[in-house]
LOMI-998085 format. One record per atom (N, C-alpha, C): z, y, x. Coordinates in steps of 0.05 Angstrom, whole numbers, padded with zeros to 5 digits, always signed. Each point is the difference from the previous one (the first is absolute). Layout:
N
ZYX
...
% end
This chain:
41
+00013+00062+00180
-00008+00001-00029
+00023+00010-00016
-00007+00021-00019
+00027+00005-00019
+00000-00010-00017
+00026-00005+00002
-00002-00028-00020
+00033+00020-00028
-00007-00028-00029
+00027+00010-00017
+00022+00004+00009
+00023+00008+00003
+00029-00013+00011
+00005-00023-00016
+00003-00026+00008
+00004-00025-00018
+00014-00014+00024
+00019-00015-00015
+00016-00025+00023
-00017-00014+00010
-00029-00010-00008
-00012-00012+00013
-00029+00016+00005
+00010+00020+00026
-00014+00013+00006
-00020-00019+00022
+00011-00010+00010
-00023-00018+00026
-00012-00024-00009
-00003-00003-00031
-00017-00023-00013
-00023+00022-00007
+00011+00025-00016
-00015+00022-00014
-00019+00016+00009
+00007-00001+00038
-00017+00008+00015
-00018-00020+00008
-00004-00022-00003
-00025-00025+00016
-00009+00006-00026
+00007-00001-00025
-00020+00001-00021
-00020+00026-00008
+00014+00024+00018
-00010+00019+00005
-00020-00001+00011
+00000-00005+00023
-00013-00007+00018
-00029-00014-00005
+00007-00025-00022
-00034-00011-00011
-00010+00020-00020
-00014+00003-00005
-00017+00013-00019
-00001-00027-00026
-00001-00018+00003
-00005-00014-00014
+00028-00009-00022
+00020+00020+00010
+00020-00003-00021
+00009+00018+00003
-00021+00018-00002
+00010+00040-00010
+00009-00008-00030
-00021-00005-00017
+00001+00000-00027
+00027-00014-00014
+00009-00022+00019
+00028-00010-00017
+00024+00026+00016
+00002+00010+00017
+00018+00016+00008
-00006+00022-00021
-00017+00008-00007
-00014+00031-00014
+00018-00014-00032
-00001-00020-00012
+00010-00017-00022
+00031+00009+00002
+00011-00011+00020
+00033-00006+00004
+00003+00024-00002
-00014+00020+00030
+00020+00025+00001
-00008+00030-00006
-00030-00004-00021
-00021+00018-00015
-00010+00017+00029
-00010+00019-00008
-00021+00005+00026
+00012+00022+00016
+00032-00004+00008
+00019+00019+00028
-00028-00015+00017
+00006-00037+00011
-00014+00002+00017
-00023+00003+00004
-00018+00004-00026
-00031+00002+00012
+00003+00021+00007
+00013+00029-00005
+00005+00024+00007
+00005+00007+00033
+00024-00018+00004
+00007+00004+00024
-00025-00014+00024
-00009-00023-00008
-00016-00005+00014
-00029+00017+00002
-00009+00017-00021
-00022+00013+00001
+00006+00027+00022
+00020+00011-00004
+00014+00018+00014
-00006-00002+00027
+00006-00019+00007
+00007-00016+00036
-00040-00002+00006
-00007-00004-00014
-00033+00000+00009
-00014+00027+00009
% end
């Protein structure tokens, strides 16, 4: 999964991971990761 560069990259990725907390990551880090994850599909 591509994920932000962030020190807490291996919390940032399980939350990646649910769908169910796209929308607070899309909040914190605006939409790099919905990007990067649409990409990867």
């Amino acid at each position: 999964i591509a994920c932000v560069n962030v020190p807490r990259r291996s919390r940032i990725t399980k939350l990646a991971v649910d769908p169910d907390h796209i929308e607070e990551l899309s909040d914190l880090f605006g939409e790099s990761l919905i990007i990067s994850r649409t990409e990867q599909r």
